[in-house]
C-alpha positions in Angstrom: 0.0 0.0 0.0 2.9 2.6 1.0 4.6 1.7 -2.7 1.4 2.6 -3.9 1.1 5.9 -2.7 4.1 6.5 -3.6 3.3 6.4 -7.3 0.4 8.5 -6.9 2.3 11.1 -5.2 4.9 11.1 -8.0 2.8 12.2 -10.4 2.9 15.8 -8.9 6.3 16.2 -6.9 9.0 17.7 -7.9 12.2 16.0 -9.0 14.0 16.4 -6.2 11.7 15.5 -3.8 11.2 12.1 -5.7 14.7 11.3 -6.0 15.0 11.7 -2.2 11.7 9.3 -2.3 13.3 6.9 -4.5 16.5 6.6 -2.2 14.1 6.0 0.9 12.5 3.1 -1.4 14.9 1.7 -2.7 16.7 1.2 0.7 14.2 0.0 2.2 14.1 -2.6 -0.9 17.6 -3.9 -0.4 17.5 -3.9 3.5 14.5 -6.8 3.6 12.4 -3.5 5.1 9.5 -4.7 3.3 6.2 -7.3 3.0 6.5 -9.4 0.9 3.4 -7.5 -1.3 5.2 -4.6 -1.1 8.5 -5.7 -2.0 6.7 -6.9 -5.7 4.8 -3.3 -5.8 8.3 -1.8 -4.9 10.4 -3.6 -7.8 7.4 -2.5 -10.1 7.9 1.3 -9.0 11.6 0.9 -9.9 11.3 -0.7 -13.0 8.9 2.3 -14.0 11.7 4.8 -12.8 14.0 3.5 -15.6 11.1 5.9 -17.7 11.8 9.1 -15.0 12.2 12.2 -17.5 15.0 13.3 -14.3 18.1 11.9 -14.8 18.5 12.9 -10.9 15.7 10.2 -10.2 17.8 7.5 -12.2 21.1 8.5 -10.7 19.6 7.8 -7.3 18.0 4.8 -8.1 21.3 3.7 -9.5 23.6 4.8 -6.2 21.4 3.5 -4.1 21.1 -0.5 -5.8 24.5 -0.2 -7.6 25.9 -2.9 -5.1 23.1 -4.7 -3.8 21.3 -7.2 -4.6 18.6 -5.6 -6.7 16.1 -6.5 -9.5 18.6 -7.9 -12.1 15.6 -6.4 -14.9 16.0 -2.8 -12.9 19.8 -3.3 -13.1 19.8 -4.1 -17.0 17.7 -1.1 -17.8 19.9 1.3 -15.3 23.2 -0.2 -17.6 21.4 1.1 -20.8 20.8 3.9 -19.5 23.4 7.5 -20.2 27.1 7.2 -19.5 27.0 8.2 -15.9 24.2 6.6 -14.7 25.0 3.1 -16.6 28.5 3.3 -15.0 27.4 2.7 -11.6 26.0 -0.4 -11.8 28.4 -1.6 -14.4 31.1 -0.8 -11.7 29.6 -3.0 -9.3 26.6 -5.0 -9.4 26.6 -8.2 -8.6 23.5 -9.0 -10.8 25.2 -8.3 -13.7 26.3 -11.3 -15.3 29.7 -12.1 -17.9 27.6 -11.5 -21.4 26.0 -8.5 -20.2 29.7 -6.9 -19.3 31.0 -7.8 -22.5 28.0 -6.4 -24.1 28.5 -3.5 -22.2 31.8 -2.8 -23.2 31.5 -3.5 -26.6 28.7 -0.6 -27.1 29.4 1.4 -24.4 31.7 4.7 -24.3 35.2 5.3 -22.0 33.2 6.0 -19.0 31.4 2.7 -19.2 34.1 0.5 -20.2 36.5 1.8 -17.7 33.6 1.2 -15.6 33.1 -2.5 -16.8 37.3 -2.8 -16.2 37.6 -1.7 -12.6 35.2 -4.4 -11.3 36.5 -6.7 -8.9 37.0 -10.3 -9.8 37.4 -9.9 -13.4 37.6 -13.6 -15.8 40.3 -13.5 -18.3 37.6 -14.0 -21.3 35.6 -10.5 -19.9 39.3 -9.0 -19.8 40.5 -10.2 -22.8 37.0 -8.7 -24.5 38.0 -5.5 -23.1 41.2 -4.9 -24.9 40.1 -6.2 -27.7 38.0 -3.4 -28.3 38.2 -1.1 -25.5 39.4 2.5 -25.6 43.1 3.0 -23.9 41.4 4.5 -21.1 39.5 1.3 -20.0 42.6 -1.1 -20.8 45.0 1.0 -18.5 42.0 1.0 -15.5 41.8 -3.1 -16.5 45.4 -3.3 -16.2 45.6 -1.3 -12.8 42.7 -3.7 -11.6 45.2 -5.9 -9.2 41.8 -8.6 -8.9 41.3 -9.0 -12.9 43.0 -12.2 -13.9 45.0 -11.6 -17.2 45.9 -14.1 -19.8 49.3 -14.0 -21.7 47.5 -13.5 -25.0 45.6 -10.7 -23.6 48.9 -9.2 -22.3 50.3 -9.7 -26.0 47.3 -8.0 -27.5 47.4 -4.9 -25.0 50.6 -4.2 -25.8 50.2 -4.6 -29.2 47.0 -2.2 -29.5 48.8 0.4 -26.7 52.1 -0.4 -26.5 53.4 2.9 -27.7 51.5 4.7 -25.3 53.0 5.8 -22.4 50.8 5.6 -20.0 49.3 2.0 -20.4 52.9 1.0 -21.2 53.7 2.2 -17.8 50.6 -0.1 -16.6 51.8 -3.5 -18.2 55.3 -2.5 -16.8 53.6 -2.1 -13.1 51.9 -5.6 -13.6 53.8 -8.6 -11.6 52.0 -11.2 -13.4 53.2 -9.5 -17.3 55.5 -12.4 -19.2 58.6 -11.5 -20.0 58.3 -11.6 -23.4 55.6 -8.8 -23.3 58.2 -6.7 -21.2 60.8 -7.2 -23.8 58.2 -6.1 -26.3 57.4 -2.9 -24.7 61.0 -2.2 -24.5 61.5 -2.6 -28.3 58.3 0.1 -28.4 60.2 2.6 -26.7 63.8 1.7 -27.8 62.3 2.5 -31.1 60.6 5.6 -30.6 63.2 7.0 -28.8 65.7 5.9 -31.7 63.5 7.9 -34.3 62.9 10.8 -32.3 66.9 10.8 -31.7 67.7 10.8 -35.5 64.8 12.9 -36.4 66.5 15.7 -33.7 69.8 15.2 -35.0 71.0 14.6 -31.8 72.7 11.5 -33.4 72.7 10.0 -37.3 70.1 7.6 -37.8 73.0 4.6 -37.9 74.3 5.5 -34.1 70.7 5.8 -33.1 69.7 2.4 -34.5 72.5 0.9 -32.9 71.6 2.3 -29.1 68.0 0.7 -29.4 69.5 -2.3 -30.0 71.9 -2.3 -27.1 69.6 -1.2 -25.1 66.4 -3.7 -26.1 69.6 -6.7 -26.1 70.5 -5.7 -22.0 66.7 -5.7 -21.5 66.5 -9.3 -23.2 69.5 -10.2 -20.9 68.1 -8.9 -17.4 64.4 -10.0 -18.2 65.7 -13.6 -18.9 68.1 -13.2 -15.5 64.7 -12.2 -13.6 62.7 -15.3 -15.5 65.3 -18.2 -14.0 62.4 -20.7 -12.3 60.3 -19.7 -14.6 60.8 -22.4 -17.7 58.0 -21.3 -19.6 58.6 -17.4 -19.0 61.8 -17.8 -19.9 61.2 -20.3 -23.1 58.5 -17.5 -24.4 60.9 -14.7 -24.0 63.2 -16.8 -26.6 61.3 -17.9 -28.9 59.9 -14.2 -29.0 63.2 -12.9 -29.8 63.8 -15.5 -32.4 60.5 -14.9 -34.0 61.4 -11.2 -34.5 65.1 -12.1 -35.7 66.4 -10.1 -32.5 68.0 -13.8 -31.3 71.4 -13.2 -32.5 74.8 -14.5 -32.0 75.9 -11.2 -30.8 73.0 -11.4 -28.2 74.2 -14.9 -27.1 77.3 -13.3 -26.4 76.1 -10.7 -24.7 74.3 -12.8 -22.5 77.5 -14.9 -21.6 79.8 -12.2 -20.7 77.5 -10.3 -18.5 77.8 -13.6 -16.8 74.0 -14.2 -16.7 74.0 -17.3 -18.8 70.2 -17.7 -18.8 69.5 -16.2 -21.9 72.2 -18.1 -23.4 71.5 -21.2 -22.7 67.9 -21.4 -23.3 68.4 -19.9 -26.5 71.4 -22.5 -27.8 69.3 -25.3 -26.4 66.4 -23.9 -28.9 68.8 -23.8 -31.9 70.2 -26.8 -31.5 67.1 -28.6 -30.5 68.0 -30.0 -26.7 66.4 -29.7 -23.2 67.8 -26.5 -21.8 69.3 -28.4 -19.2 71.5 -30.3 -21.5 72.5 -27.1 -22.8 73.5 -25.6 -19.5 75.3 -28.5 -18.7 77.6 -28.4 -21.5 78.2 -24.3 -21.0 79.1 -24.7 -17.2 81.3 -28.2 -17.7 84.5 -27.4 -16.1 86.4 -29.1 -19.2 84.4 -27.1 -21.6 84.6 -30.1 -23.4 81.3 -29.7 -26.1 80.9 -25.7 -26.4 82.0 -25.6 -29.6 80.0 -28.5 -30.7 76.7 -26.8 -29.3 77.6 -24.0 -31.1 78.3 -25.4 -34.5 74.9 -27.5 -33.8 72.9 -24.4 -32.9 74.2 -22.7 -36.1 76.4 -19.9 -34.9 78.5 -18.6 -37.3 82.4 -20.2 -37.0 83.9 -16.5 -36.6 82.2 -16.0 -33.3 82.3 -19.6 -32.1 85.5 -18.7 -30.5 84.3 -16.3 -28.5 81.6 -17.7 -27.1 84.1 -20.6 -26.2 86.2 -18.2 -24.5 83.4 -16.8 -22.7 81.9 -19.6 -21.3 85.0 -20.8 -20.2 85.5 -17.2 -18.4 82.0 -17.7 -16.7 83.2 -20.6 -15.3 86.4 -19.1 -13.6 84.7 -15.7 -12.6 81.1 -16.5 -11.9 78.1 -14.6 -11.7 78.0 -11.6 -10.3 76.4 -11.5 -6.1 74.5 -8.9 -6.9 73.3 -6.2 -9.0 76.1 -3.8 -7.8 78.6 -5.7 -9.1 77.1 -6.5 -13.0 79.7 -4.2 -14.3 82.3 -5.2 -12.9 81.7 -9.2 -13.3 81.2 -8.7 -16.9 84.8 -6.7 -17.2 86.4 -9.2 -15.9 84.9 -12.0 -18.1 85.7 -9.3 -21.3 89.2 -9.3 -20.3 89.8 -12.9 -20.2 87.6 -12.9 -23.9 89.4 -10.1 -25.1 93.2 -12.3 -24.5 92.2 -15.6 -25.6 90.2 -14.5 -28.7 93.3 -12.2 -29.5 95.4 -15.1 -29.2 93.8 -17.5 -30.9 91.6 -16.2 -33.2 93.4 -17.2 -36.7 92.4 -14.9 -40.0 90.5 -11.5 -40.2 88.9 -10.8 -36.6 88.3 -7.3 -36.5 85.0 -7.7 -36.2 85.2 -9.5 -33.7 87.3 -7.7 -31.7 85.5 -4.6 -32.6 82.4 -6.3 -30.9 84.3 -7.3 -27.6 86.0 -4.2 -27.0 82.9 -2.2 -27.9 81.2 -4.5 -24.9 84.6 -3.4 -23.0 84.1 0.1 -23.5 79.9 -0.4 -22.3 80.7 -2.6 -19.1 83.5 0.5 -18.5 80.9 3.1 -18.5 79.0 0.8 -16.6 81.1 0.1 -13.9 82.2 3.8 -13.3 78.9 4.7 -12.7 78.2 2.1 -9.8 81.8 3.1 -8.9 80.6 6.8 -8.8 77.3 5.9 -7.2 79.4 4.7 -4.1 81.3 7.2 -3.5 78.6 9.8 -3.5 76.9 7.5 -1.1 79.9 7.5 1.1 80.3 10.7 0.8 77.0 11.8 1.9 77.1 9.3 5.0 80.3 11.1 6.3 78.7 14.6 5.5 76.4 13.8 7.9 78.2 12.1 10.4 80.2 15.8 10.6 76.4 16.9 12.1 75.0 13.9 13.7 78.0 11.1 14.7 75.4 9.1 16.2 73.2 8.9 12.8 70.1 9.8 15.0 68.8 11.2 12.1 68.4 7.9 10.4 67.4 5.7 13.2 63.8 5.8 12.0 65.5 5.5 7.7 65.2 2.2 5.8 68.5 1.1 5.9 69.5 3.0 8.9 71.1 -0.3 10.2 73.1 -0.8 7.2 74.5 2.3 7.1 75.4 2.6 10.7 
């Protein structure tokens, strides 16, 4: 009976005073408040709202259900309804179901679909619908959703759609769960545009530009596949990625070895010469570095860098890998060095090339090294600035890394 009034009093108020009516119904809808006659009138008033000529009347019918669990009819109309009011529920209701999100998203506008993507508990099909055909605005809000679950494909085709912008680049970046492969992709993206940008400003010739986006997507190739050890599959993807796009190159092998991060390398040998990657290892990190030159030779690497690798696996094995990030640079001198004598020394023929390519990697892990070098000193030479002021280092008791540096 009080629903029913209702009605008959809308007929004549104002729309203000029915939204704040519509709020009062509608929560008492959604709190059990309600017979159970009056709870069917009730879902017949709102389902006659969706008609309201005030868009103030739907946006408070909308707030008010948005969440709850509402007539799924009232909730359908409310998603059809303008951008702002349709976002709400699309946001959140839980009596929207999988077909009607990717419906949603396929017809609706930016607000809607980065509506549709910042829902909790998102299904890779609904996520992989929305960047198939979602604006950049609703794939960066799906991609800063930490709840939506993400297939590799979808990843793939996100940064294939967006890739070059900067802002849903920086999104994939900030995603744990992104392959490798896909992080080596985006890195080719920007390598690239900042290579054309470079030789478009003349800050470089087009040549010396091309050739820094390659260094610089080859040490991302190397450090990704570092950060994928444990992860076969990451790992395995991130190859045959590089090999697809003819970016797997023996000068990449190379590189791989005397940074003294093998992973690259042996993963991608064992794909070339068709082995486990085990196997592979195995015969890199053999102390008699009996085999290296077979492997090589089977995986198709051309004879007048074969030495080198040979040279730098062996080095590998006497230096190591490097403890720890701050000492990259100067691991991967070291292994150089030992490269640099034993190719010069053996090496029969014409091997400028070569040589050209190992002390150019010389000169890089130089640089390199000098600026961790540098980076230490500052740091010490901040830490005894302020012991001048504060020898007890009060001032960093409450720091991170106030131990360490004590």
């Amino acid at each position: 009976m009080i629903v029913r009034r209702f009605l008959l009093w809308a007929r004549t108020a104002g729309a203000t005073e029915r939204a704040a009516a519509v709020r009062v119904l509608a929560e008492a809808y959604v709190r059990g408040l309600m017979s159970a006659e009056d709870r069917a009138d009730a879902e017949t008033a709102m389902l006659s709202l969706l008609d309201d000529p005030s868009a103030l009347v739907r946006r408070t019918l909308a707030e008010t259900i948005a969440a709850e669990q509402a007539p799924r009819a009232v909730i359908l109309g409310l998603a059809q309804d303008q951008p702002d009011i349709a976002a709400l529920v699309l946001a959140a209701s839980p009596m929207l179901r999988e077909p009607d999100l990717v419906d949603a998203v396929a017809i609706g506008n930016e607000l809607c679909q980065s509506a549709v993507a910042r829902r909790n508990g998102i299904s890779p099909a609904l996520a992989a619908a929305i960047v198939e055909v979602g604006c950049k605005e609703a794939v960066r809000a799906l991609l800063d959703n930490i709840d939506a679950e993400i297939a590799e494909g979808t990843f793939a085709r996100a940064a294939e759609r967006f890739g070059s912008e900067g802002l849903v680049r920086e999104a994939l970046i900030g995603r744990e769960d992104l392959p490798a492969a896909i992080r080596h992709q985006l890195a080719v993206h920007l390598a690239a545009q900042l290579s054309a940008w470079a030789g478009q400003c003349g800050l470089m010739s087009q040549e010396r530009a091309e050739r820094a986006m390659r260094d610089s997507t080859e040490k991302v190739a190397v450090q990704l596949a570092h950060e994928a050890q444990g992860e076969e599959h990451d790992l395995e993807a991130l190859v045959a990625q590089l090999r697809s796009t003819d970016r797997l190159t023996p000068g990449l092998i190379l590189r791989s070895l005397l940074s003294g991060e093998t992973a690259l390398a042996e993963t991608a040998l064992a794909q070339l010469a068709g082995m486990p990657t085990a196997r592979a290892a195995n015969i890199l990190h053999d102390r008699r570095g009996a085999g290296v030159a077979a492997l090589c030779r089977k995986a198709r690497i051309p004879e007048a860098i074969v030495p080198a690798i040979v040279a730098a696996a062996e080095a590998v094995r006497e230096v190591g890998a490097p403890l720890h990030a701050g000492l990259r640079a100067r691991t991967a001198r070291r292994i150089i060095e030992r490269v640099l004598i034993a190719c010069d020394a053996s090496v029969a023929g014409d091997n400028a090339a070569l040589m050209a390519l190992l002390r150019r990697f010389e000169a890089e892990a130089a640089r390199e090294e000098a600026q961790e070098i540098a980076q230490r000193l500052a740091d010490d030479a901040a830490l005894q600035a302020l012991r001048q002021i504060d020898p007890d280092l009060t001032l960093l008791e409450h720091e991170p890394g106030a131990r360490l540096a004590a």
